[in-house]
ROPAKE-655592 format. One record per residue: residue number from 1; residue in three letters; x, y, z of N, C-alpha, C in turn. Coordinates in Angstrom, 3 decimals, padded with zeros to 6 digits, always signed. Each point is the difference from the previous one (the first is absolute). Layout:
BEGIN
<NUM; ALA; <X; Y; Z>; <X; Y; Z>; <X; Y; Z>>,
...
***
This chain:
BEGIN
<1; UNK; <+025.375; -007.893; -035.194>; <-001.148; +000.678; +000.601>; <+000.320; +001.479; +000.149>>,
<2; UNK; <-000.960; +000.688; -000.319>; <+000.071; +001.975; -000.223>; <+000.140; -000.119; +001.615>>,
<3; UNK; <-000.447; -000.274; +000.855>; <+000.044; +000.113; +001.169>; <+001.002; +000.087; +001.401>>,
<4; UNK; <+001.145; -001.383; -000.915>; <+000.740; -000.534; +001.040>; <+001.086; +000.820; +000.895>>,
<5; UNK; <-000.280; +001.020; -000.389>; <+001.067; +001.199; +001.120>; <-000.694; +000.375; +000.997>>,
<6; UNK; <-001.221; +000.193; -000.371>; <-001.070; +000.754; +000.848>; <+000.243; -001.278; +001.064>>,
<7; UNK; <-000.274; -000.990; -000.317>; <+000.031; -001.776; +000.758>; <+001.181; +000.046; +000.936>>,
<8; UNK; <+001.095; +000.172; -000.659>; <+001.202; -000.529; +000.591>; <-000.239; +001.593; +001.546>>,
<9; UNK; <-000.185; +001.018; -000.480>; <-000.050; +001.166; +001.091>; <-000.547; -000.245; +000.934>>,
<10; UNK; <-001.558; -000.591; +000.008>; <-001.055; -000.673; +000.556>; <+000.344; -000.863; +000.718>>,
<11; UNK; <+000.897; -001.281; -000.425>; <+000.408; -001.128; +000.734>; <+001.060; +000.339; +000.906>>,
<12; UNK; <+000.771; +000.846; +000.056>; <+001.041; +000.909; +000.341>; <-000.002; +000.624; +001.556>>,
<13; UNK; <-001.736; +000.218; -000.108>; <-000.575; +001.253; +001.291>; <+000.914; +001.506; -000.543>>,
<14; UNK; <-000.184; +000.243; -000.569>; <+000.319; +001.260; -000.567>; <-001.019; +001.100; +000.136>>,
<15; UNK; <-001.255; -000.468; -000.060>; <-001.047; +001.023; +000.369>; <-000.806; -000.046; +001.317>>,
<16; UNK; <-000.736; +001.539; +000.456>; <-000.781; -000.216; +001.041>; <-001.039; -000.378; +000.022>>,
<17; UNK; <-000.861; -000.130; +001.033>; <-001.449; -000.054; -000.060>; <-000.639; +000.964; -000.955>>,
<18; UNK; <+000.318; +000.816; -000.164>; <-000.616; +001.263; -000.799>; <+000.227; +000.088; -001.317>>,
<19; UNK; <+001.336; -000.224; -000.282>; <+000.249; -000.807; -001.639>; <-000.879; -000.871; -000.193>>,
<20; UNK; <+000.469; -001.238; +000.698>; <-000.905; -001.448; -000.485>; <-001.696; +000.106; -000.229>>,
<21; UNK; <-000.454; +001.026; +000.793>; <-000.924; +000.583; -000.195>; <-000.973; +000.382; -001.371>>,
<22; UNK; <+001.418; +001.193; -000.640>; <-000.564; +000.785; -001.180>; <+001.030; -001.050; -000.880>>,
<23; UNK; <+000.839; -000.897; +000.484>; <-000.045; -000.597; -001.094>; <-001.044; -001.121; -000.720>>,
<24; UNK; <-000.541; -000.621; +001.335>; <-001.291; -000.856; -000.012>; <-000.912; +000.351; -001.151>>,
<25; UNK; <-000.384; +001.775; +000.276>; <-000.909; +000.772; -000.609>; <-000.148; -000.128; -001.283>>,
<26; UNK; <+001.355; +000.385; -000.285>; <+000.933; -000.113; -001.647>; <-000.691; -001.062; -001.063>>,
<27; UNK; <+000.678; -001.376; +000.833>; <-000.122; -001.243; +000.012>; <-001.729; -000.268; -000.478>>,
<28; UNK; <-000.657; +000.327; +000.907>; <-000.890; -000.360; -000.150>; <-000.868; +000.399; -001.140>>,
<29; UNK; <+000.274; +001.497; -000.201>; <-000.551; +000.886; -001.296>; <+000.618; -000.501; -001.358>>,
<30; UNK; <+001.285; -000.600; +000.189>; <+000.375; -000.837; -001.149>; <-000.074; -001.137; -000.294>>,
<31; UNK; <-000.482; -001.035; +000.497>; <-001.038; -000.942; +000.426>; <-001.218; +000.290; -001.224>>,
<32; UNK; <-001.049; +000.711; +000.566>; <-000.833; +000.705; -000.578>; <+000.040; -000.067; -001.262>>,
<33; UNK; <+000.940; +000.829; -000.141>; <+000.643; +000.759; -001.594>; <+000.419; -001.282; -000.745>>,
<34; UNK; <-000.468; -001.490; +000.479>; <+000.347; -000.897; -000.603>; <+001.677; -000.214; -000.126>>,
<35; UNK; <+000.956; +000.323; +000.866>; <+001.039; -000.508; +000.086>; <+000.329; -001.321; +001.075>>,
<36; UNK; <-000.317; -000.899; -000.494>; <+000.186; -001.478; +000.255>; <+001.158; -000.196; +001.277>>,
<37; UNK; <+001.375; +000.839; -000.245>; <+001.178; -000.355; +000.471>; <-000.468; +000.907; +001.600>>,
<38; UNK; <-000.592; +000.785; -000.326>; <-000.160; +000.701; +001.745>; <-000.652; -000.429; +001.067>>,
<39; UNK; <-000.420; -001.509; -000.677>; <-000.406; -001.124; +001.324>; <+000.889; -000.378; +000.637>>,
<40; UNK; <+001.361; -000.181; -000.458>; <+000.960; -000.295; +000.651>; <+000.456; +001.174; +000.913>>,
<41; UNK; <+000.036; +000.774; -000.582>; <+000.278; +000.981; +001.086>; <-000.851; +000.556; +000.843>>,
<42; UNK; <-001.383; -000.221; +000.026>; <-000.536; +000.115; +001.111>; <-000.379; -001.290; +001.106>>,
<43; UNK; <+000.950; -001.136; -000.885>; <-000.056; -001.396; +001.025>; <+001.662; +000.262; +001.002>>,
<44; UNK; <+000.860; +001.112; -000.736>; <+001.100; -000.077; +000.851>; <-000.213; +001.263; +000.855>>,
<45; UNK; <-000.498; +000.845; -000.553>; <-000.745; +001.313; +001.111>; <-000.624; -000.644; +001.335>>,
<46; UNK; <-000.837; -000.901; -000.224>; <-000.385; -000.472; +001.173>; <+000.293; -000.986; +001.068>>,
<47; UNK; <+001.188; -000.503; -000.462>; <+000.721; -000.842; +000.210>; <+001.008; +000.916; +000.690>>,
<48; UNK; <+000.590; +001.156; +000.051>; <+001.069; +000.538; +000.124>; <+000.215; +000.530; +001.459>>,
<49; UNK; <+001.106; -000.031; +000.685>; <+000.613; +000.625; +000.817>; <+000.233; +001.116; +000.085>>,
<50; UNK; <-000.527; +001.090; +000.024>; <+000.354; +001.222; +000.343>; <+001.249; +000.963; +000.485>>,
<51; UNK; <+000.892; +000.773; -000.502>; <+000.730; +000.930; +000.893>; <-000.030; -000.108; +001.480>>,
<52; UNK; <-001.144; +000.523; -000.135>; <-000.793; +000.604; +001.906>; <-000.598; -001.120; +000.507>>,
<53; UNK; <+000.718; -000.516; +000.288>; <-000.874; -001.287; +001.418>; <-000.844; +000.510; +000.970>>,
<54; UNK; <-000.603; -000.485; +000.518>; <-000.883; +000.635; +000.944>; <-000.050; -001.590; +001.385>>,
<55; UNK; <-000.276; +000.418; +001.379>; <-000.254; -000.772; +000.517>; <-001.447; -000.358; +000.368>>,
<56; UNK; <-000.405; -000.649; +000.004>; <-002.099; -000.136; +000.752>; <-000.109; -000.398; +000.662>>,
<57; UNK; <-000.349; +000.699; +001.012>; <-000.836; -000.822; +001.477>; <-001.028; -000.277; -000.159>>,
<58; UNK; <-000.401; -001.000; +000.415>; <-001.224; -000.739; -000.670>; <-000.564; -001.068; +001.340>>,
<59; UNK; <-001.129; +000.671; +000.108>; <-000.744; -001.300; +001.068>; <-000.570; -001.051; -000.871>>,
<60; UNK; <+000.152; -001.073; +000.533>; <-000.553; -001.103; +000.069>; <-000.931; -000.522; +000.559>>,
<61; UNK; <-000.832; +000.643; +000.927>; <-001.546; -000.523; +000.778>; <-000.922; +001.107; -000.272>>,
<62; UNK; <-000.771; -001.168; -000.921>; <-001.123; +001.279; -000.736>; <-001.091; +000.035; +001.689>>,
<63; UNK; <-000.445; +001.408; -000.486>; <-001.001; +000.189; +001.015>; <+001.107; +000.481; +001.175>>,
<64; UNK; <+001.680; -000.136; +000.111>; <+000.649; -000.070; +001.454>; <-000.243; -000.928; +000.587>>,
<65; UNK; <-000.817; -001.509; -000.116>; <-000.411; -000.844; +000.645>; <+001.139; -001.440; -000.022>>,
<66; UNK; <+001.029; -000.131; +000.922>; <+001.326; -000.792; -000.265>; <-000.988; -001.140; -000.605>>,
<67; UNK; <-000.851; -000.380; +000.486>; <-000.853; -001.373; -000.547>; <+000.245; -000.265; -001.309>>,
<68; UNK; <-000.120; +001.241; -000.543>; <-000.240; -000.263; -001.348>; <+001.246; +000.285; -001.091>>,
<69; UNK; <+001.176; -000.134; +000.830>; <+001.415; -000.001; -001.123>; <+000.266; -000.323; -000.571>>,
<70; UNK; <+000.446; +000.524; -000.920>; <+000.725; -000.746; -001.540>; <+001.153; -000.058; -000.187>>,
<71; UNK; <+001.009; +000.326; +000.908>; <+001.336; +000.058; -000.348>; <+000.334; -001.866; -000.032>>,
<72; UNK; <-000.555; -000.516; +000.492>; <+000.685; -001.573; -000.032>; <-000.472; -000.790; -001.299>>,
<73; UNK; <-001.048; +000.654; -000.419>; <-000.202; -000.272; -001.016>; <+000.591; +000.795; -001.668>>,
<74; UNK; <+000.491; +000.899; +000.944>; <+000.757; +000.442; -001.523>; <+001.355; -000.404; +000.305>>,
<75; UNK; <+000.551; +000.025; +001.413>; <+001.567; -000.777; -000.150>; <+000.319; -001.170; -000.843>>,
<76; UNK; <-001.200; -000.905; +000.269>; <+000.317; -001.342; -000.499>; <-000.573; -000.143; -001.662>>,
<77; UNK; <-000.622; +001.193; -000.248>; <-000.051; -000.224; -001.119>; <+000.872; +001.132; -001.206>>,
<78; UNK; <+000.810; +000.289; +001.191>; <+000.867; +001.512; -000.758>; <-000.925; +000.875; -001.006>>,
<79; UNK; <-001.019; +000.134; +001.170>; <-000.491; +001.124; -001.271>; <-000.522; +001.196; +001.109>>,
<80; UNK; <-000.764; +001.228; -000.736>; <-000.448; +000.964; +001.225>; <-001.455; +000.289; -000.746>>,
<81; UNK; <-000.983; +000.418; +000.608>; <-001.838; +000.065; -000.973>; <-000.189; +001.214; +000.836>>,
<82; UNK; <-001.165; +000.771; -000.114>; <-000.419; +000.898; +000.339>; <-001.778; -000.068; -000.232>>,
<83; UNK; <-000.407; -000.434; +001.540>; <-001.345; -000.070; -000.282>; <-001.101; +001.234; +000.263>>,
<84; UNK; <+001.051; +000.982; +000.319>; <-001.392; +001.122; +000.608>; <-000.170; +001.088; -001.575>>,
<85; UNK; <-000.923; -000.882; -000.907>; <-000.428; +000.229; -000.872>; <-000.492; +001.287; -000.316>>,
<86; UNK; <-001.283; +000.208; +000.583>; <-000.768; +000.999; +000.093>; <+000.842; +001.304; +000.550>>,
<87; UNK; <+000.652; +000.320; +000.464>; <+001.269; +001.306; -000.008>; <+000.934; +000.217; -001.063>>,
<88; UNK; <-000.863; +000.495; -000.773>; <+000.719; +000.932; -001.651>; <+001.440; +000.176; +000.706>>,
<89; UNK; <+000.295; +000.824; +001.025>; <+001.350; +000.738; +000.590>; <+001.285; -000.979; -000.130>>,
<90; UNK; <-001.132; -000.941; +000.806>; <+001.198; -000.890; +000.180>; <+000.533; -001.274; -000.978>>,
<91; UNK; <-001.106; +000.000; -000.715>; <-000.355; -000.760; -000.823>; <+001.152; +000.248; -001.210>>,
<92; UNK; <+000.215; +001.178; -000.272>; <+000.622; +000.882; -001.061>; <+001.925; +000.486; +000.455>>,
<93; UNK; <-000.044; -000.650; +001.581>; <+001.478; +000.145; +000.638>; <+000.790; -001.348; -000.679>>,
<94; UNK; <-001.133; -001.364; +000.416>; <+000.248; -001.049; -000.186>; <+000.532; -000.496; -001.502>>,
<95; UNK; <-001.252; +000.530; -000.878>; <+000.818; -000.102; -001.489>; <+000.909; +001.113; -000.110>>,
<96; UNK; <+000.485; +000.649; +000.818>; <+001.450; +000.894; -000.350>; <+000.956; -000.515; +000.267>>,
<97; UNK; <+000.210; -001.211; +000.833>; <+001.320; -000.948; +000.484>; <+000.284; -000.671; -001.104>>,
<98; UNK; <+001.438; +000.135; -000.082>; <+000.915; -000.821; -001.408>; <+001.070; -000.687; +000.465>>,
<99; UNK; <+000.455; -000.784; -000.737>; <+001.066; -000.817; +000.553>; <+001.266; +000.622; -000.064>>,
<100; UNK; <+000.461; -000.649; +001.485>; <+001.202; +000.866; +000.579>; <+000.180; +000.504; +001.275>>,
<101; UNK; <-002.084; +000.341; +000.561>; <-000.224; +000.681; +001.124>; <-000.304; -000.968; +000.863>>,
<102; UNK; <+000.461; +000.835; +001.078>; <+000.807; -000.783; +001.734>; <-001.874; +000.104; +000.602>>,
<103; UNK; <-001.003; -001.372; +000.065>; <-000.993; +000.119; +000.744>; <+000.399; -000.486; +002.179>>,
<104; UNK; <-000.238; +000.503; +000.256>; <-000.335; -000.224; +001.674>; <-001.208; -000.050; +000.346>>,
<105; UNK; <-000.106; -001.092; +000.504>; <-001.079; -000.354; +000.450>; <-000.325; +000.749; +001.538>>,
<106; UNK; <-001.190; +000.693; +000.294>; <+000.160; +000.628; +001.772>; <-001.548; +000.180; -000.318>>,
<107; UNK; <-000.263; +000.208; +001.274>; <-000.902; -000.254; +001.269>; <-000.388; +001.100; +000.753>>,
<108; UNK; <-000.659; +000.999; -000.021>; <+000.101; +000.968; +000.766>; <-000.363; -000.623; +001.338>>,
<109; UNK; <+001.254; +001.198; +000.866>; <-000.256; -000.560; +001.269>; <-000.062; +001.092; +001.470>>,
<110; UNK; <+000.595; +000.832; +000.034>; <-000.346; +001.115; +000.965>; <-000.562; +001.068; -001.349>>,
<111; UNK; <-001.533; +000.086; +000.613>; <-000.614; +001.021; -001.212>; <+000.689; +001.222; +000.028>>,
<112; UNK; <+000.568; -000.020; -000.790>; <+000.823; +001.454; -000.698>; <+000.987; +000.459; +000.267>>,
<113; UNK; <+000.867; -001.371; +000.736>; <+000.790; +000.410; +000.175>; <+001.476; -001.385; -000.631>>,
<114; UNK; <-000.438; -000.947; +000.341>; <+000.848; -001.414; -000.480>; <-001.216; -001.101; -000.843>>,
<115; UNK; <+001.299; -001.083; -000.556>; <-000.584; -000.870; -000.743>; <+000.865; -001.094; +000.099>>,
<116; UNK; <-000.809; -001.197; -000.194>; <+001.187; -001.351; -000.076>; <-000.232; -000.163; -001.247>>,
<117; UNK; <+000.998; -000.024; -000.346>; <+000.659; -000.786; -001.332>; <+000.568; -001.379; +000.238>>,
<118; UNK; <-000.354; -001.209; -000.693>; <+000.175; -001.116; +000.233>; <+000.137; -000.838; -001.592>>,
<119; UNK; <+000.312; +000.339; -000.785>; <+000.790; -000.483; -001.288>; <+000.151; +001.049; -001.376>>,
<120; UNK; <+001.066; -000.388; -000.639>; <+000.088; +000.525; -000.768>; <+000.754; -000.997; -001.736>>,
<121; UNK; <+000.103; +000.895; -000.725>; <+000.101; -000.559; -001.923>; <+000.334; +001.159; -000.602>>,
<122; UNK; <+000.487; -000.961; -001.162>; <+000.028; +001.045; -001.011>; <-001.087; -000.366; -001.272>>,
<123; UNK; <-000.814; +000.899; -000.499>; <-000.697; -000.186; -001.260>; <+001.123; -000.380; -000.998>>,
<124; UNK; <-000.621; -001.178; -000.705>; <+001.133; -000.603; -001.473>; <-000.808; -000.261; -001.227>>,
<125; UNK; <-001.725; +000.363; +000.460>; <-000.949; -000.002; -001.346>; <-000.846; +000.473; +000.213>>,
<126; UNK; <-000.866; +000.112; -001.101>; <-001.559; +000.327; +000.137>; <-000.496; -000.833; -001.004>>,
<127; UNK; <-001.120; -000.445; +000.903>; <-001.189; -001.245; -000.623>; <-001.927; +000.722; -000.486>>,
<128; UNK; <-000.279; -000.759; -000.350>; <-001.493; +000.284; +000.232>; <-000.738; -001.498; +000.136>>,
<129; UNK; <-000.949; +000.132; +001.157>; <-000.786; -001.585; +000.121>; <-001.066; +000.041; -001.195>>,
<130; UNK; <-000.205; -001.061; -000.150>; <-001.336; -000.499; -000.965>; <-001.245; +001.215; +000.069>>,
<131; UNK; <-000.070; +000.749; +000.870>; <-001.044; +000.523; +000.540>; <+000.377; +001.376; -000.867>>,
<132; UNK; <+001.187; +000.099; -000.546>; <+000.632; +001.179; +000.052>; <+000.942; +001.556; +001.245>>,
<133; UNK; <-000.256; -000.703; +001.077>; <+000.718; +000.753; +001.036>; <+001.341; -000.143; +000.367>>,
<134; UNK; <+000.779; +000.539; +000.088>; <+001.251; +000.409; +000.188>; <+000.369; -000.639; +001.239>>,
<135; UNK; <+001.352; -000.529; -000.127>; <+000.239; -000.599; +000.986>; <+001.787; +000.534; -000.235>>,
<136; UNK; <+001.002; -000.289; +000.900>; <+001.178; +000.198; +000.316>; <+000.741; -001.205; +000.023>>,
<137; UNK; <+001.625; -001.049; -000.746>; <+000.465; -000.367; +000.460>; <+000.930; -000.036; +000.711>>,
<138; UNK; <+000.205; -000.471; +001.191>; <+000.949; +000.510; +001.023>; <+001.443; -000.714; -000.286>>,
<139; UNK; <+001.095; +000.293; +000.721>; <+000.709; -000.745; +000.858>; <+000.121; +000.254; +001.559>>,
<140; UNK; <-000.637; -000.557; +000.764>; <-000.276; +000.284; +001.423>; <+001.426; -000.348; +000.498>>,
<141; UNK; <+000.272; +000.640; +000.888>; <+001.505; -000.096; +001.259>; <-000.323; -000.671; +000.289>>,
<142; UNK; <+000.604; -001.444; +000.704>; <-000.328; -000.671; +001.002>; <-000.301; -000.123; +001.579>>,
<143; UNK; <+000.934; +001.363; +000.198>; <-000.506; +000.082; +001.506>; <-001.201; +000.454; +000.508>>,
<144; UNK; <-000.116; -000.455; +000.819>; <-001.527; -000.067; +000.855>; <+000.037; +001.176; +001.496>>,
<145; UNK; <+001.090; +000.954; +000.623>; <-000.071; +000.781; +000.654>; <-001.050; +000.732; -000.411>>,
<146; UNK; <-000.739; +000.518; +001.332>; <-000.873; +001.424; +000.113>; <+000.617; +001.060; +000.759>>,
<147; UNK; <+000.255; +001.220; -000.654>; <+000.707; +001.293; +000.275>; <-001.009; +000.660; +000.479>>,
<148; UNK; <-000.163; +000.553; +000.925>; <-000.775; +001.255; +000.314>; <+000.639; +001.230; -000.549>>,
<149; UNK; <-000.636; +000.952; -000.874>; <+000.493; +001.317; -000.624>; <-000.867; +000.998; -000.159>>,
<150; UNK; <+000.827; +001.312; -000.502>; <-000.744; +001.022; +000.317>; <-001.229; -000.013; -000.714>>,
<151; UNK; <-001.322; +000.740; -000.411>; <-000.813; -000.493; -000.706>; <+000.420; +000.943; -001.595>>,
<152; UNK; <+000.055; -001.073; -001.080>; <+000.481; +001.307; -001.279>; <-001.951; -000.239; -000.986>>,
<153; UNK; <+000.171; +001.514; +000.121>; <-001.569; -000.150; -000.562>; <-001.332; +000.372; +000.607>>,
<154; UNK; <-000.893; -000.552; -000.116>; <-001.228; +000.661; +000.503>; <-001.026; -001.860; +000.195>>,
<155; UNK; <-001.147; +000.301; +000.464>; <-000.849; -000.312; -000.067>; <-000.338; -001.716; -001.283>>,
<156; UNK; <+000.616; +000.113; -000.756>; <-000.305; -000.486; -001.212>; <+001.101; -001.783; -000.149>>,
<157; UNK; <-001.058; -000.426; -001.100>; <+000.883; -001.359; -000.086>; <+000.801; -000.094; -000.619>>,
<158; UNK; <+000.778; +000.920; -001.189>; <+001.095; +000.415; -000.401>; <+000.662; +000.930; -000.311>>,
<159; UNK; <+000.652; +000.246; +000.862>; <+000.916; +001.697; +000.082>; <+001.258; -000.533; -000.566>>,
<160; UNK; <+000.161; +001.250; -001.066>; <+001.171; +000.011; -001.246>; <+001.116; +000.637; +000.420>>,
<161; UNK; <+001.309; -000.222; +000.651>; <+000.793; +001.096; +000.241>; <+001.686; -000.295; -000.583>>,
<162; UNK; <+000.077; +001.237; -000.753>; <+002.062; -000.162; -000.674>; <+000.952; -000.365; +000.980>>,
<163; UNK; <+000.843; -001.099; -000.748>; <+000.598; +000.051; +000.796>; <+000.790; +000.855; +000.875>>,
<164; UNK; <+000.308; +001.457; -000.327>; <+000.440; +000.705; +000.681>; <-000.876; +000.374; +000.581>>,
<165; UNK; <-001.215; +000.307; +000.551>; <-001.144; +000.133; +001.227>; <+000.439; -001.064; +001.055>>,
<166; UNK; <+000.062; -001.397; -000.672>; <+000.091; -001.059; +001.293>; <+001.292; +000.781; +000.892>>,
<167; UNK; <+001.310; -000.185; -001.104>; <+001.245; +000.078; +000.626>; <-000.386; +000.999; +001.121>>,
<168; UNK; <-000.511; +001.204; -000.297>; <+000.054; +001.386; +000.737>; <-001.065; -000.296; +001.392>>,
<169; UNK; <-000.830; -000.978; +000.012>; <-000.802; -000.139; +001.024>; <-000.042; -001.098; +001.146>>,
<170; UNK; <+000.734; -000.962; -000.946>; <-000.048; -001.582; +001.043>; <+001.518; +000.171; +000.576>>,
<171; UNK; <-000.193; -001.125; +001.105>; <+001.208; +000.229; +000.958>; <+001.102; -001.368; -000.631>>,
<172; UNK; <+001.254; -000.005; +000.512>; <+000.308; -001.259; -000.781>; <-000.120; -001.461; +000.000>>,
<173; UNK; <-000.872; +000.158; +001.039>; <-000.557; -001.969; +000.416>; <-000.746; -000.006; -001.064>>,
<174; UNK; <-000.560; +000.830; -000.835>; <-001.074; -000.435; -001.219>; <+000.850; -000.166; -000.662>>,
<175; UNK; <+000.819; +000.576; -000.301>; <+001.472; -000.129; -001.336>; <+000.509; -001.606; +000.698>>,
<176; UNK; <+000.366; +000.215; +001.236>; <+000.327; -001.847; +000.215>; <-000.769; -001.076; -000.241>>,
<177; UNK; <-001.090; +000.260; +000.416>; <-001.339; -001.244; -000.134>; <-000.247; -000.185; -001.800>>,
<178; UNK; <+000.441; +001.323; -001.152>; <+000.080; -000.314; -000.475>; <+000.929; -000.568; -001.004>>,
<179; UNK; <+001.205; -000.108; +000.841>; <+001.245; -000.913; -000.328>; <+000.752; +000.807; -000.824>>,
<180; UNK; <-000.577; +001.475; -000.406>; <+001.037; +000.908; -000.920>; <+000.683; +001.482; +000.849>>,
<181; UNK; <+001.173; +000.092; -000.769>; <+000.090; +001.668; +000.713>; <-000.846; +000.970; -000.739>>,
<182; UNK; <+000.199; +001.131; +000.578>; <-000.853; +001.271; -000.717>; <+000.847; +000.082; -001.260>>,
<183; UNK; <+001.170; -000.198; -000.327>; <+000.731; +000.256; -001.317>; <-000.505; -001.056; -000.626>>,
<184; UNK; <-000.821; -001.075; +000.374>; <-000.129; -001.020; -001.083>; <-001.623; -000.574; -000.720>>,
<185; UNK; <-000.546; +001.488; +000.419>; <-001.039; -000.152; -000.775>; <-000.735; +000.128; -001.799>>,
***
């Protein structure tokens, strides 16, 4: 395969978000151009782990309404969905998560100032349902603690932040609750 270096780099995490990106681009224009073999590489582009991990805080009660949570339903089914459709913003954060990245699940909880966080995973795929919508497969942590923490983010149901933002902002009960040191992200 003309390809298989580009592959092996890819499978590797050798590139960033921003590579995988314009390499996607590449990919895709050669596609086009009737090159057959650049399906594969845009099935391992999307498939791929990134350089730059990122962590996501991510609520789970659409509307803010605990009634209506989904985290027990994505624990047990190791997966993560994103239903607040109609928000292009956020809509467009959600298909930016790749496998590799650290999701936390939280709760806003003193407005603007803290949040509970109450589970967390690591992304290990990306799916699409019958419907065509994007979905996340997880591996969820098993523990079930709720941390009260500072709030990282704004307003929104998924705030994107490097891992060096977390390190520089959270205290280290978040680094404990999440069972790693700051060197071991």
């Amino acid at each position: 395969m003309k390809h298989a270096n580009l592959i092996e780099k890819i499978r590797a995490g050798a590139y960033s978000r921003a590579e995988l990106s314009k390499l996607r681009a590449n990919a895709d224009a050669k596609l086009a151009g009737c090159d057959a073999e650049a399906a594969t590489v845009i099935a391992e582009i999307d498939q791929a782990t990134p350089s730059d991990r990122e962590i996501i805080f991510m609520g789970f009660c659409p509307g803010a309404d605990v009634a209506n949570r989904l985290d027990l339903e994505w624990k047990a089914n190791g997966i993560c969905t994103f239903v607040f459709r109609e928000s292009e913003h956020q809509r467009g954060r959600f298909e930016a998560i790749r496998p590799g990245d650290l999701i936390v699940l939280k709760k806003r909880h003193q407005f603007g100032k803290t949040m509970l966080v109450s589970g967390h995973g690591r992304v290990t795929g990306l799916q699409r349902d019958e419907e065509g919508r994007r979905y996340l497969e997880m591996a969820w942590a098993p523990q079930e603690d709720v941390l009260e923490a500072p709030l990282m983010g704004c307003n929104s149901t998924i705030d994107v932040r490097s891992i060096d933002a977390v390190e520089a902002q959270m205290p280290e009960a978040f680094f404990d609750w999440l069972g790693w040191s700051r060197q071991a992200s």
